[in-house]
C-alpha positions as CSV (number, residue, x, y, z in Angstrom):
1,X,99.4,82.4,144.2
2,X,95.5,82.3,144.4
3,X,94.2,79.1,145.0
4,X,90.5,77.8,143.8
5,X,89.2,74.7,144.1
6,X,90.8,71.8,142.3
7,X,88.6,69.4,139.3
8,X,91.4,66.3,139.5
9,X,92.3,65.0,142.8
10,X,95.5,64.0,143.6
11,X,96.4,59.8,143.7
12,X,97.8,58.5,146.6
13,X,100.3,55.7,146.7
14,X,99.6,52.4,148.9
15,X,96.6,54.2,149.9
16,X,94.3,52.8,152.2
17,X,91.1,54.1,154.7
18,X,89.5,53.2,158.0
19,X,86.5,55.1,159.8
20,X,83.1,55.6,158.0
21,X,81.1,54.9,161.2
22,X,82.7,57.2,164.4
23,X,84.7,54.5,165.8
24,X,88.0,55.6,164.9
25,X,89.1,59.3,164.5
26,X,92.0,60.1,162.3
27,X,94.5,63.2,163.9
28,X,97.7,62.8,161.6
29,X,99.7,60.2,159.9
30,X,103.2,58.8,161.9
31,X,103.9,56.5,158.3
32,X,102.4,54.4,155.6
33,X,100.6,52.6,158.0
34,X,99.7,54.3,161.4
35,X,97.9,57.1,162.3
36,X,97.7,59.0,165.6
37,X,93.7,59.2,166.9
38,X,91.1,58.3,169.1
39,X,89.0,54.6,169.2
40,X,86.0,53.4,170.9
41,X,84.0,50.4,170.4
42,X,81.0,51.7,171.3
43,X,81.1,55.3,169.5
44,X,77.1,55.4,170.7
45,X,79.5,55.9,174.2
46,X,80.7,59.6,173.5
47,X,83.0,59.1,177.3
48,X,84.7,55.7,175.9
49,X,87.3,57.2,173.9
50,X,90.9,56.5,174.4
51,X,93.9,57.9,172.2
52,X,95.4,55.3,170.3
53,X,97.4,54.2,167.3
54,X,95.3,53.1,164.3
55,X,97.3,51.2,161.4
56,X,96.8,48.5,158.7
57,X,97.3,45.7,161.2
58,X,94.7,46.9,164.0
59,X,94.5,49.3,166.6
60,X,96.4,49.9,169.7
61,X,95.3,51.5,172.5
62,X,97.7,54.7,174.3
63,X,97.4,54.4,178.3
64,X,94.9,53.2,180.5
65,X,90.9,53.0,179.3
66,X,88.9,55.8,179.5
67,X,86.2,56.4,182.4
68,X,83.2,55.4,181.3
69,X,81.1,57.7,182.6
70,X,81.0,61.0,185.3
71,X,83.2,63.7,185.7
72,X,87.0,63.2,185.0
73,X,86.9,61.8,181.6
74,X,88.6,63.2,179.0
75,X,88.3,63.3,175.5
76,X,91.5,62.9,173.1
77,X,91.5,65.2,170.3
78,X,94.5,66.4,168.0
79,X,97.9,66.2,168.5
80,X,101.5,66.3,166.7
81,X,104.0,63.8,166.4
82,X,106.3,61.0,164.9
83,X,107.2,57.2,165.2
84,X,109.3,58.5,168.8
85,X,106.3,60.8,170.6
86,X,102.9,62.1,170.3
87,X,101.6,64.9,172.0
88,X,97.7,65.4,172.0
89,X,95.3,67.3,173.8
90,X,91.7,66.6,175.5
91,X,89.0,67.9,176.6
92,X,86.9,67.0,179.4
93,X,83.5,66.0,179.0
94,X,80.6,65.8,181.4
95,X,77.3,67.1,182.1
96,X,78.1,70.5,183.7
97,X,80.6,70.9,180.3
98,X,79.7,74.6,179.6
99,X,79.8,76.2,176.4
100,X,83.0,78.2,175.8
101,X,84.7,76.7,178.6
102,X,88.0,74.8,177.8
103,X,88.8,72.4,180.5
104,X,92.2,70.7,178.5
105,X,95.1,68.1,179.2
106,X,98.4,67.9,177.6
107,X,99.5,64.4,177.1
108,X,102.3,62.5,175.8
109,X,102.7,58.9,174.8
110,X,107.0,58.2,174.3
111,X,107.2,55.0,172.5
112,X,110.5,53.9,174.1
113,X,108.7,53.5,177.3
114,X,105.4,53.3,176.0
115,X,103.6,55.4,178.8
116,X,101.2,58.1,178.5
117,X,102.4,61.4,181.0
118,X,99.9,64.2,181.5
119,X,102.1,67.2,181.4
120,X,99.3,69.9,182.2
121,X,96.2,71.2,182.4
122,X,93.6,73.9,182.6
123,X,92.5,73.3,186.1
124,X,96.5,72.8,187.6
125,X,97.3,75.9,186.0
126,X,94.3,77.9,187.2
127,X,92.9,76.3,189.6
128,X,89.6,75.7,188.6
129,X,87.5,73.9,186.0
130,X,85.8,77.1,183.9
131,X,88.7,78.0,181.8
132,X,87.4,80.2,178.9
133,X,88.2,78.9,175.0
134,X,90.8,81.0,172.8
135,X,90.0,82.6,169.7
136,X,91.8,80.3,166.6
137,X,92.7,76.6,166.8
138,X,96.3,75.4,168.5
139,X,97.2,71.9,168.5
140,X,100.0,71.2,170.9
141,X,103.4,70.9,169.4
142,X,107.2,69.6,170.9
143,X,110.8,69.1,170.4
144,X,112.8,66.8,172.2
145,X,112.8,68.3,175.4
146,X,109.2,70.5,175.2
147,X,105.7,70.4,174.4
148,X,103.8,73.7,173.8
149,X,100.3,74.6,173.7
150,X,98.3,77.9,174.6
151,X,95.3,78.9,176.9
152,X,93.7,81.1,178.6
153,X,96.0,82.1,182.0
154,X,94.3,83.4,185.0
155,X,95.9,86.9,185.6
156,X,94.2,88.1,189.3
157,X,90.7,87.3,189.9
158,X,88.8,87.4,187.2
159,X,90.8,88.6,184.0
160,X,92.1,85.9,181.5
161,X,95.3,86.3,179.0
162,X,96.1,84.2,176.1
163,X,99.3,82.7,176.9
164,X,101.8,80.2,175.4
165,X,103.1,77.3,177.7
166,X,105.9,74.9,177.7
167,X,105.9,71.8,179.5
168,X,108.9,69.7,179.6
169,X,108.5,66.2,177.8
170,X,109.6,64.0,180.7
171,X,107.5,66.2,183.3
172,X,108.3,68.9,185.5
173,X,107.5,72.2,185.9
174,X,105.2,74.3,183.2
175,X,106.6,77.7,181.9
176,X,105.1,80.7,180.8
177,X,105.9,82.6,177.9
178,X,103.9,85.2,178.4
179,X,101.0,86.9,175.9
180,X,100.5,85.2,172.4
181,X,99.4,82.0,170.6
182,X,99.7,79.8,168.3
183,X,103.5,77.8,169.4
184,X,105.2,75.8,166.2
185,X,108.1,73.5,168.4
186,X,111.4,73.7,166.5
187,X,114.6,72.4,167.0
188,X,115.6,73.7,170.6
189,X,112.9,76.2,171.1
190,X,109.8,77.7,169.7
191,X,108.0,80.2,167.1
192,X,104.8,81.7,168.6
193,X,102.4,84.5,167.8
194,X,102.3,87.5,170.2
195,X,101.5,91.2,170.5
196,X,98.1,90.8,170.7
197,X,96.1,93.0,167.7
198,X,92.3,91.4,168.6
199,X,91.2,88.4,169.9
200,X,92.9,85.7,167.7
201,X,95.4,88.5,166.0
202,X,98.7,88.9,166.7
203,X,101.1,91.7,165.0
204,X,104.4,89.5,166.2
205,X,105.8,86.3,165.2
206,X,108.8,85.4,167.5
207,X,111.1,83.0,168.7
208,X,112.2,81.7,172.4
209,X,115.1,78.7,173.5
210,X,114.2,76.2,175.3
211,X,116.9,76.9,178.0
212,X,115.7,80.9,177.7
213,X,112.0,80.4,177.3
214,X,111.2,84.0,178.3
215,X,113.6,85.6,176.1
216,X,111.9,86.0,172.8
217,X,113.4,87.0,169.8
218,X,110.8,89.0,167.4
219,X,111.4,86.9,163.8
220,X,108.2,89.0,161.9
221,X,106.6,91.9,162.5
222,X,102.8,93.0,160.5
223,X,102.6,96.0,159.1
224,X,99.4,96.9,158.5
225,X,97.4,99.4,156.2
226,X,94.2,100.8,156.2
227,X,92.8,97.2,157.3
228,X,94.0,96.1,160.8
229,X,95.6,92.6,160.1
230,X,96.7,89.8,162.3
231,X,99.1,86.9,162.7
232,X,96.4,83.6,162.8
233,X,98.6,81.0,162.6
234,X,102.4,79.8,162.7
235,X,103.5,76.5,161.7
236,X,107.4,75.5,161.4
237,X,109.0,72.3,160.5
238,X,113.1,72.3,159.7
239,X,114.3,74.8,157.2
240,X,110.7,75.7,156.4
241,X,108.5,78.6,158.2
242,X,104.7,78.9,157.3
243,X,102.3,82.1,158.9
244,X,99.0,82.9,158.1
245,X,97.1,86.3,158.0
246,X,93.7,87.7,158.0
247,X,92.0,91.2,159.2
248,X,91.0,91.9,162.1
249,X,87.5,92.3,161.0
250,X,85.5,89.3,159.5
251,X,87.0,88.3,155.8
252,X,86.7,85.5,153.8
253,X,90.5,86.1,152.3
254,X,93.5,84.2,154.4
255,X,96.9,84.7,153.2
256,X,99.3,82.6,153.9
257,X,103.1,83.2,153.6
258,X,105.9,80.3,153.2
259,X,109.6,81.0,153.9
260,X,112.8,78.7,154.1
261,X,116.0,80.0,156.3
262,X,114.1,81.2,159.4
263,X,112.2,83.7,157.6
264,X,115.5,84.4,155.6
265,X,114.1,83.9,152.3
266,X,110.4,84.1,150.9
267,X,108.8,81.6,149.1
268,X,105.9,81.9,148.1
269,X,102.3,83.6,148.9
270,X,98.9,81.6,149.0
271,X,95.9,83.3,148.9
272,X,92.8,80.8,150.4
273,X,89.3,81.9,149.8
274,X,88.5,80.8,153.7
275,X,87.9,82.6,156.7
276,X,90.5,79.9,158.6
277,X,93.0,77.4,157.4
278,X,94.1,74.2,159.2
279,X,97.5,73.5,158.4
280,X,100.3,70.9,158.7
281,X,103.9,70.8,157.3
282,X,106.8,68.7,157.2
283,X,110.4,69.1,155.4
284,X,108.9,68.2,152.3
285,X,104.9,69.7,151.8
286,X,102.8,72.2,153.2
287,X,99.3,70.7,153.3
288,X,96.0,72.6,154.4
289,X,92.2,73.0,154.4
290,X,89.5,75.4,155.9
291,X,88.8,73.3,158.9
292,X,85.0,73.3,159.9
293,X,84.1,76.0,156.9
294,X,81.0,74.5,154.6
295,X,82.6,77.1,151.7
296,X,85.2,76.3,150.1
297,X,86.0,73.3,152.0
298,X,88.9,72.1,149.5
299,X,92.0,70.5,150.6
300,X,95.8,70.6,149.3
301,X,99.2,69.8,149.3
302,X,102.4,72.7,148.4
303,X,105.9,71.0,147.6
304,X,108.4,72.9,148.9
305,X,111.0,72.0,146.5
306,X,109.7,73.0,143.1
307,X,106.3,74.7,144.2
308,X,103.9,71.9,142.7
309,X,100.8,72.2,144.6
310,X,98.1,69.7,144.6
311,X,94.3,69.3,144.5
312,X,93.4,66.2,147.7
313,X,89.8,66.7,147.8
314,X,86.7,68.3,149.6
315,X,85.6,67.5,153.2
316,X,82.9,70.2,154.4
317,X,83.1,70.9,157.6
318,X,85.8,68.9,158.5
319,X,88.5,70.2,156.0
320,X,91.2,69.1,157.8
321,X,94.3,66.9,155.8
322,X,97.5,66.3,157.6
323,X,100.8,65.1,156.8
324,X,103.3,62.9,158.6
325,X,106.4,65.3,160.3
326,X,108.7,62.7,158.1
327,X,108.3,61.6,154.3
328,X,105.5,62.2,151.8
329,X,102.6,60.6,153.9
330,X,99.2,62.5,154.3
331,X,95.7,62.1,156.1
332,X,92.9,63.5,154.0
333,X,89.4,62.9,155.5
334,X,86.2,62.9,153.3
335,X,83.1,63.5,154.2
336,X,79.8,65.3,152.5
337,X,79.1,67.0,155.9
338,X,76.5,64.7,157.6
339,X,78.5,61.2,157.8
340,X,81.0,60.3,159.7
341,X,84.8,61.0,157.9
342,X,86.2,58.5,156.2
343,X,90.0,59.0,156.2
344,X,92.3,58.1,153.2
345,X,96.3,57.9,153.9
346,X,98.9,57.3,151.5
347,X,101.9,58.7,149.6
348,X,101.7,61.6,147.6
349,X,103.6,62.0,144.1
């Protein structure tokens, strides 16, 4: 199915906004009427962010404040989760912050004691603060028992591998998986991207236990023709299974292919005219955009059960929508590219 760029945007039921002015920054919806994302009040203060939970009633900060200022503080960005745990990742931020280093933290707020763990980071897995940025965008992802990301691993001295980690939810030691990117938590393990094609590509999808993490299972293999092409994403929720695909060289074509069954049965096949999609999915929809691309920065919503797709707008350079991991609520930002985002949640239809 090719998609182009919608005329009439989708309504949303019980909608309502916040941000506008860089105070609050929207991640993903948890329900009708929280969402998972970063607060300041003083957003001319880019080290006084703090994760927190922003909802129709006001705003609740996760953890302890942030530091206000010097080394050690630690921006929150995006995460994953639902009404039981979030998992998030941030970035430190300071003046000696080089570009395309990627000095991260894993955290994880668990509402039913409501404490904030750091499970891991860049520096207490390699042991020093210059970790080098991967190619393609991985939000951390968990189950019940483990929260996944992936980074760059120090392998001897000086040479770096893409890896994908697990980190058990109520601490304890990290885990390696090995090579690959791009982890989508499922129930009792984990899909990931692996067999690395290019920087970014991957020519594997596979799957791993969370009892046998270094026993992988390949689920999808690429064959490719003439053009070199690459796994660029995985994405899993339930029954569902969503992977995207691009060349190896530049393109402005992603494909992106949905299956139900574990890859048992296909679905359907989306064509985006984007270099890069930013995805979410739940039981129920498959929503995505084109991330920080100026062209074709339109955003939308698949239903997985009778394949209605629907148009939710245009946010350039921050085409980024997201839907809750239960029920029919979605994030969609808007934005004409210069103002801060403005985010709208609601149902959709």
């Amino acid at each position: 199915m090719k998609v182009k760029e919608g005329e009439a945007k989708a309504s949303l039921a019980d909608e309502w906004t916040f941000g506008g002015d860089y105070r609050e920054i929207g991640s993903f919806p948890i329900d009708g009427s929280t969402v998972f994302g970063s607060f300041t009040d003083d957003p001319d203060n880019l080290l006084s962010y703090t994760p927190a939970l922003i909802g129709t009633s006001g705003t609740k900060r996760l953890g302890s404040a942030s530091a206000v200022s010097g080394d050690g503080y630690f921006e929150p960005q995006d995460g994953t989760g639902n009404s039981k745990q979030v998992v998030w990742r941030s970035a430190c931020v300071n003046d000696s912050n080089a570009f395309g280093v990627d000095d991260w933290q894993i955290s994880r707020w668990s509402a039913k004691d409501n404490e904030v763990r750091v499970l891991a980071s860049a520096e207490g897995i390699n042991g020093r603060k210059d970790t080098p940025g991967i190619v393609g965008e991985v939000v951390p992802t968990a189950n019940d028992d483990y929260a996944f990301f992936a980074s760059n691993v120090l392998s001897g001295d000086s040479s770096w591998e893409c890896d994908v980690i697990a980190m058990p939810v109520n601490g304890g030691e990290v885990q390696g998986l090995g090579e690959g990117s791009f982890p989508a938590a499922v129930s009792g393990g984990v899909l990931f991207a692996t067999s690395r094609v290019s920087d970014g590509h991957y020519a594997k999808v596979c799957s791993a236990r969370n009892g046998s993490l270094t026993a992988a299972k390949t689920r999808l293999t690429v064959k490719s023709g003439s053009d070199q092409w690459g796994v660029t994403g995985v994405w899993a929720s339930g029954n569902y299974r969503a992977v995207s695909f691009l060349p190896a060289s530049a393109s402005s074509q992603t494909y992106v292919g949905l299956w139900s069954g574990d890859f048992d049965k296909p679905v359907v096949w989306l064509a985006i005219p984007s270099g890069s999609v930013v995805a979410s999915m739940n039981d129920r929809w498959f929503v995505w955009g084109s991330g920080s691309q100026g062209e074709n920065a339109g955003m939308y919503a698949y239903r997985w059960s009778d394949g209605k797709t629907l148009y939710l707008g245009t946010a350039k350079g921050y085409s980024r929508p997201s839907i809750s991991q239960d029920g029919d609520v979605v994030m969609v930002p808007e934005t004409d590219g210069n103002k801060a985002a403005r985010y709208h949640v609601g149902k959709l239809d």
